[in-house]
C-alpha positions as CSV (number, residue, x, y, z in Angstrom):
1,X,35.5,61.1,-58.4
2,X,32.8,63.1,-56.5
3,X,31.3,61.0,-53.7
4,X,27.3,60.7,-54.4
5,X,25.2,63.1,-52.2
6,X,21.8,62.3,-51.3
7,X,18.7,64.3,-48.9
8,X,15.7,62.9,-47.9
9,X,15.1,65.0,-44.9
10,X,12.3,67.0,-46.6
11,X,10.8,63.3,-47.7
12,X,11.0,62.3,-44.2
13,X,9.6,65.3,-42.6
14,X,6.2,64.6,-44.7
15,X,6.5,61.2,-44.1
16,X,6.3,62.0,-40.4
17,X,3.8,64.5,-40.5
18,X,1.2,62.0,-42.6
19,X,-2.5,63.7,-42.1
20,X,-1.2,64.7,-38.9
21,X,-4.0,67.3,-39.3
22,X,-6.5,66.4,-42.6
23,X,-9.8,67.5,-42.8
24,X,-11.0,67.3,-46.8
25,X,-13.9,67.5,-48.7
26,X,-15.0,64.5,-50.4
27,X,-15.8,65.3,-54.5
28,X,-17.4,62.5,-56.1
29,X,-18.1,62.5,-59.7
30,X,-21.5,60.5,-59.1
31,X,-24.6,61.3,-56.8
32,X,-23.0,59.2,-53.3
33,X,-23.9,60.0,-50.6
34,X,-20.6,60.4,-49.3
35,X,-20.1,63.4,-51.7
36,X,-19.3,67.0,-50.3
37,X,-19.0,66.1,-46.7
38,X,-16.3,66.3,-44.2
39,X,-13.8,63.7,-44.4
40,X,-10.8,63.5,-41.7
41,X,-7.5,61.4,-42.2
42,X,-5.4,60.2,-39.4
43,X,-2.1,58.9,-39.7
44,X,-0.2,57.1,-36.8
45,X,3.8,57.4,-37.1
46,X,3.6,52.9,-36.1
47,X,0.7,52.6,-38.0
48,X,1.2,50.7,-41.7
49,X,-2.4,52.4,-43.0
50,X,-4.5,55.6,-42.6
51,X,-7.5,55.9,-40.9
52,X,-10.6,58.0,-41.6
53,X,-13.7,59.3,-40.0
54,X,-16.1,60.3,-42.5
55,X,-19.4,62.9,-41.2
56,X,-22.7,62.3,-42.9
57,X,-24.8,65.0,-43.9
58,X,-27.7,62.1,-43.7
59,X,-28.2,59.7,-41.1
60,X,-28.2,56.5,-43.2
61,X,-29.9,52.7,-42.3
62,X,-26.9,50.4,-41.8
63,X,-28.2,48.7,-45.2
64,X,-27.1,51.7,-47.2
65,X,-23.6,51.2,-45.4
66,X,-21.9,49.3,-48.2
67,X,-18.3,49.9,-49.9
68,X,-20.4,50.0,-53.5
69,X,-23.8,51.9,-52.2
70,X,-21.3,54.3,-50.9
71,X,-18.8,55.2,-53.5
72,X,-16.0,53.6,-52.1
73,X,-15.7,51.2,-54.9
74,X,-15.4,54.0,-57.4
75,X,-12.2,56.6,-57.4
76,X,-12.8,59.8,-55.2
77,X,-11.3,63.4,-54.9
78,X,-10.7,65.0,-51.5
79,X,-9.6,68.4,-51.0
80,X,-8.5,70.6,-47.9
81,X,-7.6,74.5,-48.3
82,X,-3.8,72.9,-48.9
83,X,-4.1,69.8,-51.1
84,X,-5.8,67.8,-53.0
85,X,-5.6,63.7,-53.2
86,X,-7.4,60.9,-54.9
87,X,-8.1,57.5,-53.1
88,X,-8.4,55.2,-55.6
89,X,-11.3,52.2,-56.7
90,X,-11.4,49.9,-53.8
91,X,-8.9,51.3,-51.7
92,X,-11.0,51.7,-48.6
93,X,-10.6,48.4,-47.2
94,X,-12.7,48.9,-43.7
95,X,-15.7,50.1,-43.1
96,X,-17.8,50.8,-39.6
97,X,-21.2,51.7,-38.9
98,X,-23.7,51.0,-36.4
99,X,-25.3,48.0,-36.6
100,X,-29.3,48.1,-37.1
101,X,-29.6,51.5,-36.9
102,X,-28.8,54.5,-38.8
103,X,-25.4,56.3,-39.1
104,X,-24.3,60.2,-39.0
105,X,-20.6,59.0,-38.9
106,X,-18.7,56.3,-40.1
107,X,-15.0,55.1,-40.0
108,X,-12.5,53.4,-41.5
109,X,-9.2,52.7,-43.4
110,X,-7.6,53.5,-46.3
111,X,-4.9,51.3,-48.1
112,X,-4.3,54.0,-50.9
113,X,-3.4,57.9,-51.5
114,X,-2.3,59.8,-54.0
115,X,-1.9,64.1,-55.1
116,X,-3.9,64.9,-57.7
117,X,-1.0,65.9,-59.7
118,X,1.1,62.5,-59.0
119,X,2.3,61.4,-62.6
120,X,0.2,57.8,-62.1
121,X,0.6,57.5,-66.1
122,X,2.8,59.7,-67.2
123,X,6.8,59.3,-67.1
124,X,8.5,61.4,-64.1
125,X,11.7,60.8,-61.7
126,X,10.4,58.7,-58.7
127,X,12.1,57.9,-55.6
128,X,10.2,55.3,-53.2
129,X,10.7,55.1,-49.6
130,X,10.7,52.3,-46.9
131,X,11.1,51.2,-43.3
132,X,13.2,49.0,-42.4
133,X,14.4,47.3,-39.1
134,X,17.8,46.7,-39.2
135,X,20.7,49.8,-40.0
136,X,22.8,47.9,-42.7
137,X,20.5,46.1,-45.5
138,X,22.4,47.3,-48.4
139,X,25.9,46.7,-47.2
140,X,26.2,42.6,-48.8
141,X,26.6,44.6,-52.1
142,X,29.7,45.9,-53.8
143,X,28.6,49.4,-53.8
144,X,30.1,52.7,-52.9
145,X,30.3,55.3,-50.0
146,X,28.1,58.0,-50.8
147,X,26.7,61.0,-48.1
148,X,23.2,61.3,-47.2
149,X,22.4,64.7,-44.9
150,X,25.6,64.9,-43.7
151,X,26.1,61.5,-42.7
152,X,29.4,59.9,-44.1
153,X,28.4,56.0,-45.1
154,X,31.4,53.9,-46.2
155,X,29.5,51.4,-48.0
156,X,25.7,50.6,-48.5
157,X,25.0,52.8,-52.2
158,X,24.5,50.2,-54.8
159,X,24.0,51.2,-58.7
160,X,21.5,48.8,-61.0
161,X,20.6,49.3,-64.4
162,X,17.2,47.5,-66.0
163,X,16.2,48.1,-69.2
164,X,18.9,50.9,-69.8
165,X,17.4,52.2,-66.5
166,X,19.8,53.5,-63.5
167,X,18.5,53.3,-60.1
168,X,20.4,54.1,-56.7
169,X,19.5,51.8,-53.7
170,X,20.8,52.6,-50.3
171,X,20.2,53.0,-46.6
172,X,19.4,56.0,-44.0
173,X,18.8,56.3,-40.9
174,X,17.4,59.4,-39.2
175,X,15.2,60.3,-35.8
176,X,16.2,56.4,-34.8
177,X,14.3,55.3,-38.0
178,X,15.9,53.1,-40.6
179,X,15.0,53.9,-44.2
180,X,15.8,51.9,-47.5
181,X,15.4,54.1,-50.6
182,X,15.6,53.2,-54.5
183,X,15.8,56.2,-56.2
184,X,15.2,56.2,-60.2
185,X,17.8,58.3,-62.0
186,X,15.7,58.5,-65.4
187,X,12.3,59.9,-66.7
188,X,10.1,56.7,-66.2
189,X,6.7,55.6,-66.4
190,X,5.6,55.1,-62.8
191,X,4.1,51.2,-63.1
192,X,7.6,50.6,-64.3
193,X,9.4,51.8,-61.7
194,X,7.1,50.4,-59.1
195,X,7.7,46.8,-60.4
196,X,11.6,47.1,-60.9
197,X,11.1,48.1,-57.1
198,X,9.1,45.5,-56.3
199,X,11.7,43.2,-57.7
200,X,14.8,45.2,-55.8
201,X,12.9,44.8,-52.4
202,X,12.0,41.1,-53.5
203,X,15.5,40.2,-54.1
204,X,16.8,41.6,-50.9
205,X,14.2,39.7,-49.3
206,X,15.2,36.6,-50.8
207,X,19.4,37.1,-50.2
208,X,19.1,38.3,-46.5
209,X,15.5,36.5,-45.4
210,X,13.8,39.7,-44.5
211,X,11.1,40.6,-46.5
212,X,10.1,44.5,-45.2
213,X,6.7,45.7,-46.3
214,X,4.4,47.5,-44.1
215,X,3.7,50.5,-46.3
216,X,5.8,52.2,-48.7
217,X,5.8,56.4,-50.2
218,X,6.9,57.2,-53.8
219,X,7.7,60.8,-54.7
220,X,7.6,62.7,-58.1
221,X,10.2,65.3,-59.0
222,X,10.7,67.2,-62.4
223,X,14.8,66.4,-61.9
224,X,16.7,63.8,-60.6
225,X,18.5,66.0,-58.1
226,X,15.5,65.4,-56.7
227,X,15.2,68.7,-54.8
228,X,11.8,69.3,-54.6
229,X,9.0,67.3,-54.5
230,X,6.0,67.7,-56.8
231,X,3.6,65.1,-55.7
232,X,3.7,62.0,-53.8
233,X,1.9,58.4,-53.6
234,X,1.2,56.3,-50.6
235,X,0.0,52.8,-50.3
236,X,0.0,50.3,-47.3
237,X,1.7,46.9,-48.1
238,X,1.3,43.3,-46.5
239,X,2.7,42.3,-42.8
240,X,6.9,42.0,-43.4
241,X,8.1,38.9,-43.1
242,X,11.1,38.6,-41.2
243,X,12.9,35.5,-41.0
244,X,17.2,36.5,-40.8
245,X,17.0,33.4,-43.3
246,X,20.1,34.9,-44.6
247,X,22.5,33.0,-47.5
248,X,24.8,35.5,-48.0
249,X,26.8,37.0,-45.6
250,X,30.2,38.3,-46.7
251,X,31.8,39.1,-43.7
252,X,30.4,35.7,-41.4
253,X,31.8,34.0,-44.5
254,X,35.6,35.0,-44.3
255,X,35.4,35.3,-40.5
256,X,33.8,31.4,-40.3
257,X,35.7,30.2,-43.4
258,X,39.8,30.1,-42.6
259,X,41.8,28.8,-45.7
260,X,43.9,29.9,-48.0
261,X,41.0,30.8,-50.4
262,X,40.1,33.1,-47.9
263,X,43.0,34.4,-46.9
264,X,43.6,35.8,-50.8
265,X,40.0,37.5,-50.4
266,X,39.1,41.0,-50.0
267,X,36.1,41.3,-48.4
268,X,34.7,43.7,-51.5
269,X,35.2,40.4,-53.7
270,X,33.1,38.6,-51.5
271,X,29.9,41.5,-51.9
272,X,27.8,40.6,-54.2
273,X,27.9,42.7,-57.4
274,X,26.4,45.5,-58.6
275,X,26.4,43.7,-62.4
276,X,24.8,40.4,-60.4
277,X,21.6,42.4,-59.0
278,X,20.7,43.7,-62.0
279,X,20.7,40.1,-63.9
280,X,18.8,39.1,-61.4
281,X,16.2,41.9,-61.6
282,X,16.3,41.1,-65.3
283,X,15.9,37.8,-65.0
284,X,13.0,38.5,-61.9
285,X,11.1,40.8,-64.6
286,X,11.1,38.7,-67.7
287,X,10.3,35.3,-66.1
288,X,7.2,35.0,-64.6
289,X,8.8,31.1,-63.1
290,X,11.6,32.9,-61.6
291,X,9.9,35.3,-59.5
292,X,7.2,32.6,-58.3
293,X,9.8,30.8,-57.2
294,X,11.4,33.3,-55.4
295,X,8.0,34.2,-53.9
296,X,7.6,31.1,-52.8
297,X,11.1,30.9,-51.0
298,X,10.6,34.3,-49.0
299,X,6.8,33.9,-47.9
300,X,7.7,30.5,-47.2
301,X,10.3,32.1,-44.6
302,X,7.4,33.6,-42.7
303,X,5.5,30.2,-41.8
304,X,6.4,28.8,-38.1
305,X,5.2,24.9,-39.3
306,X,8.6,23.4,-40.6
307,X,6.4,20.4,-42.1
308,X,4.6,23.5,-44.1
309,X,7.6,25.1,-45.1
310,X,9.2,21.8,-46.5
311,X,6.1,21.4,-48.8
312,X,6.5,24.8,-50.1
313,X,9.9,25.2,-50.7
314,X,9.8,21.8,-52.7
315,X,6.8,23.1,-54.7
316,X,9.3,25.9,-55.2
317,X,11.7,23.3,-56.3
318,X,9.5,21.9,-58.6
319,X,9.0,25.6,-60.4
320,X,12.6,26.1,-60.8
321,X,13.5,23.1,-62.3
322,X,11.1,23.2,-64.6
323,X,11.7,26.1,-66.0
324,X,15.4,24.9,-65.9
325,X,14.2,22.1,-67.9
326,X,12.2,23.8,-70.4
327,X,15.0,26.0,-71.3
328,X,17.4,23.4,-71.7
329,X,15.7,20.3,-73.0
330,X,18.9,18.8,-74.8
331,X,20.8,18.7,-71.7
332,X,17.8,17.1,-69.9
333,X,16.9,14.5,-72.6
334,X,17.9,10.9,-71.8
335,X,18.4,9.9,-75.2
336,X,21.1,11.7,-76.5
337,X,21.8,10.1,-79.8
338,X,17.6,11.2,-81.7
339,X,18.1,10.9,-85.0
340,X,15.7,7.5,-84.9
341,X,13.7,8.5,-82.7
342,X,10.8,10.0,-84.5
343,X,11.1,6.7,-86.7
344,X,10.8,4.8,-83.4
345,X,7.8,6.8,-81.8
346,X,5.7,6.5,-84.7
347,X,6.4,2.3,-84.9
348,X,5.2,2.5,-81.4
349,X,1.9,4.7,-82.7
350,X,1.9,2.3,-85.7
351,X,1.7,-1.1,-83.1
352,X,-1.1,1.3,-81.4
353,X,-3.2,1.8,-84.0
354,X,-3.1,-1.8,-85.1
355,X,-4.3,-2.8,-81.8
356,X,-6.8,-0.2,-81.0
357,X,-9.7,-2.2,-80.6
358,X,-7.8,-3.6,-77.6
359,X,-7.9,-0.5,-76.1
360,X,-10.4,2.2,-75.1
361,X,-10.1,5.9,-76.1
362,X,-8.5,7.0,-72.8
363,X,-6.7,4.1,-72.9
364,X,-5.1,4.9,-76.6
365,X,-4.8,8.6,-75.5
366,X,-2.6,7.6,-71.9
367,X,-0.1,5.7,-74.8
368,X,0.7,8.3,-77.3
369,X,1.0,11.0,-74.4
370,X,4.0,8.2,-73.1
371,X,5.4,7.9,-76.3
372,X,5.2,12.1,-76.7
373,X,7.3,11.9,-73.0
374,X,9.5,9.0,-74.6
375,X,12.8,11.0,-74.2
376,X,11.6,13.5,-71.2
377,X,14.1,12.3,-68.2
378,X,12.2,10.3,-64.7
379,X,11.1,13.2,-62.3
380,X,13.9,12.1,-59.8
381,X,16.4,12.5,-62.1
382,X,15.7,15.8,-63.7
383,X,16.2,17.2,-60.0
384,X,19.4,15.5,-60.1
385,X,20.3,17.0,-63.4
386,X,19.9,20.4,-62.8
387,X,22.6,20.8,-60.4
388,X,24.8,18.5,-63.0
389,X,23.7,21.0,-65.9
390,X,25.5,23.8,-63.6
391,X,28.2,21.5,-62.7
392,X,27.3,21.6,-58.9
393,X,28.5,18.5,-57.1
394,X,26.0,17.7,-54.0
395,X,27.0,16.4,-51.0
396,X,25.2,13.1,-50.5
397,X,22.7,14.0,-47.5
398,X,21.5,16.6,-49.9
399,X,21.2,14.0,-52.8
400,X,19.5,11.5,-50.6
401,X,16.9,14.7,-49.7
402,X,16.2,15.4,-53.3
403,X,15.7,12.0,-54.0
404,X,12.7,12.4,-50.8
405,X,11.0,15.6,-51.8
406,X,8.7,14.1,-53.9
407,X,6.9,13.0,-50.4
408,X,6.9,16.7,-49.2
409,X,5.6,17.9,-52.4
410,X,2.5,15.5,-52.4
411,X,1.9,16.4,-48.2
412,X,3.8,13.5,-46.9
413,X,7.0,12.5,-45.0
414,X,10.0,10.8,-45.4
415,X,9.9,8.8,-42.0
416,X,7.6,6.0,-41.5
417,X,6.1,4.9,-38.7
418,X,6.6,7.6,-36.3
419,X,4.7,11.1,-35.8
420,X,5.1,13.9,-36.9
421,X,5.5,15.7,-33.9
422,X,8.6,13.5,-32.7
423,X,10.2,14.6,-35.8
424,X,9.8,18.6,-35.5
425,X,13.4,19.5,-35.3
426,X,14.4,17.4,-38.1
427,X,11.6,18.6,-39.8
428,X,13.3,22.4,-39.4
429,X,16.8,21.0,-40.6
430,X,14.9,19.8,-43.5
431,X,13.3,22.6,-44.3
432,X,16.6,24.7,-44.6
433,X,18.3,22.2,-46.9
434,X,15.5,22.0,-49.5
435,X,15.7,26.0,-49.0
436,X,19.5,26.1,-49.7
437,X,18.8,23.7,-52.4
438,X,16.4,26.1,-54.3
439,X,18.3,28.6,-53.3
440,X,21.5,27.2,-55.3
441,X,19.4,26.7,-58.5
442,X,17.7,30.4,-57.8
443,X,21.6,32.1,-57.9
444,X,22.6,29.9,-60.9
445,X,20.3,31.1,-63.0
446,X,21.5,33.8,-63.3
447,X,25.2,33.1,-63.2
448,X,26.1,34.0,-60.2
449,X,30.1,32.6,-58.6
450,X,30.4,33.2,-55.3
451,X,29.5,31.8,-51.4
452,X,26.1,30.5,-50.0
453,X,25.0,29.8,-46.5
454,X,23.8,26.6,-44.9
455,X,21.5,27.7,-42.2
456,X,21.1,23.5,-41.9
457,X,24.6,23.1,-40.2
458,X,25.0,26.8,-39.1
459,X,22.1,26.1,-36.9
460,X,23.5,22.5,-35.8
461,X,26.9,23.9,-35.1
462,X,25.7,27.1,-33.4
463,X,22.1,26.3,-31.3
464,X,21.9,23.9,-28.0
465,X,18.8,23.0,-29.5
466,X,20.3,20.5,-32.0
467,X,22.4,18.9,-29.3
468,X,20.1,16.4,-27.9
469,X,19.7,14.8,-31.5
470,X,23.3,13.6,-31.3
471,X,23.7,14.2,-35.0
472,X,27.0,14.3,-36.6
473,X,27.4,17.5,-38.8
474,X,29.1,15.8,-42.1
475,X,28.3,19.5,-44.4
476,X,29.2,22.5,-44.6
477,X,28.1,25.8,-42.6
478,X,29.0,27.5,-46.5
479,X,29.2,26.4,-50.0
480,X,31.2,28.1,-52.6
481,X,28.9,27.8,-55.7
């Protein structure tokens, strides 16, 4: 089989020359006063947005200086000798003029730019580009070895397919950078291939804690060898969020792991699958619960305040058991034997309605919603029964945490009596169980069989910083799930 061959040199040589030199002409459909004059772009290689200075042709009173009395808030041309771009509605997000008096020139930023000819809604091959920090993002996945201008990688190409879609996603580096590319194989429409690659870049996030945003460039191309590029988009993202808040790692896992289970594993039966990531992109793109849950898990990475992070990982619990739950209400249902139990709910209306004048209207309404919830299981135990529903057997600190996070949820604490700040590095240990514990449900839903890290006890068996609490490690540093 031919190894796969990839270039992105000509991607990165634009990418690096960004409105190094950009002097355009503003063309605005309406009468702005921003129209036909000189507008400059400047882009800094470190820099995750571009920044403009833009020269009046009249001096205008700072109460004229306004993203709407301006034009800003409508779409705009720009054209150079070269090029021609559009920045869309809204998309210049700063603004500066001088203050209580006129202005010849103001500046700014810009979050969004795109060719005139980029295929915004029209079908097209894309290929979107980002920076990353570390060299080897894409080698936890059973992929293949693939050559990317003229350097041999061994692993790090992985192949998904979404909606009969195939899409390449690997790593580069070049001139000390470190790139992570998803490259769409087929004719697509390009708000589709911009959320499938949210979703890739979300579900990295969530498997190795690093979250890489910062800005991101999409190129157009007329054929997936993607030789030449016809247009290109760029837009600046949100801060990345870098945590290391790992929970799979292949290669710790055989290395930390000696038994005989691992000694009859291959280390490319411990990367997770190519068939796996596109479930989960799947699953990411048709439920809306999913991917707040999994939003919730990697932004909640990026908060310093363990007490914080405990409250939103369980309100990330609460999302993915629910959804759980609503998909699987017969497993969840206390009552297993139902064939009275519409005959019993409406004796209990029937007792109601005899003895209404007992009751007020909210009063009467509180009762039939309880006899509605008659067979919906006790909040504490649907928690419990998720985990039974995918035959996952908790160790019993972990029960005894699920059977707490109610307090977390609702903004309190498990410990009485003492403050908060004695409890800080319990709090953290907290924190990355109730992560591990939505992080179980997260991988189950979609079927996943494999290994998942406890950062809880990698952190107490690895870090000084535990040692003072004198606590005795009784789980595991990795689960098989």
């Amino acid at each position: 089989m031919e190894k796969i061959t990839k270039s992105i040199r000509n991607e990165i040589c634009l990418i690096e020359n960004f409105f190094s030199e950009g002097l355009f002409i503003i063309q605005h459909k309406d009468c702005f006063a921003i129209n036909t004059c000189e507008f400059l772009l400047s882009k800094e290689v470190n820099n995750n947005f571009i920044e403009y200075s833009l020269k009046l042709k009249d001096e205008l009173f700072y109460d004229q200086v306004t993203f709407k009395k301006l034009g800003f808030n409508e779409n705009f041309k720009i054209k150079s000798r070269e090029n021609k771009f559009v920045v869309p509605s809204r998309s210049v997000n700063y603004l500066k003029g001088k203050r209580f008096v006129s202005s010849s020139e103001l500046k700014g930023r810009l979050s969004k730019i795109y060719s005139e000819s980029f295929p915004l809604k029209s079908h097209s091959i894309f290929r979107l580009i980002l920076k990353t920090e570390i060299e080897h993002l894409t080698t936890i996945f059973l992929g293949t070895d693939y050559v990317c201008d003229k350097i041999h990688y061994g692993l790090g190409l992985f192949k998904i397919e979404v909606d009969d879609v195939v899409y390449h996603i690997y790593r580069h580096k070049m001139n000390d950078e470190n790139y992570l590319i998803i490259d769409c194989l087929n004719n697509l429409d390009f708000s589709s291939f911009k959320k499938v690659s949210e979703l890739i870049i979300k579900s990295i996030a969530f498997l190795t804690g690093n979250w890489y945003q910062k800005e991101c460039y999409v190129f157009a191309y007329s054929s997936s060898e993607f030789s030449k590029i016809d247009s290109c988009y760029y837009e600046s993202l949100d801060d990345s969020i870098i945590s290391n808040h790992e929970i799979i790692n292949p290669n710790q896992f055989r290395s930390y792991v000696e038994d005989d289970y691992i000694e009859k594993q291959k280390l490319s039966d411990l990367l997770f699958s190519e068939n796996k990531m596109s479930e989960f992109i799947m699953q990411l793109k048709s439920k809306p619960e999913l991917e707040r849950t999994v939003d919730l898990i990697i932004e909640g990475n990026g908060i310093k305040s363990p007490l914080i992070r405990c409250s939103i990982f369980s309100v990330a619990m609460e999302t993915i058991v629910s959804l759980i739950h609503k998909e699987n209400k017969t497993f969840f249902a206390p009552l297993k034997s139902t064939s009275e139990l519409n005959a019993l709910k409406e004796s209990f209306r029937l007792i109601i309605s005899e003895n209404k004048d007992k009751f007020n209207d909210l009063e009467i309404e509180v009762l039939n919603k309880k006899i509605d919830y008659l067979n919906t299981p006790f909040n504490a135990d649907k928690y419990l029964l998720a985990y039974k529903f995918y035959q996952i057997e908790l160790p019993e600190n972990l029960i005894k945490l699920l059977k707490t996070r109610n307090l977390f949820f609702h903004g309190s604490i498990p410990y009485k009596g003492l403050e908060v700040k004695t409890k800080i590095k319990e709090f953290n240990l907290d924190a990355d169980r109730i992560h591990l514990l939505v992080s179980i449900l997260i991988l189950k839903y979609f079927n996943y069989k494999g290994h998942i890290k406890n950062h809880a006890a990698y952190r107490m068996e690895t870090e000084n910083y535990y040692d003072e609490l004198g606590l005795e490690i009784r789980e595991s540093s990795f689960y098989r799930i």
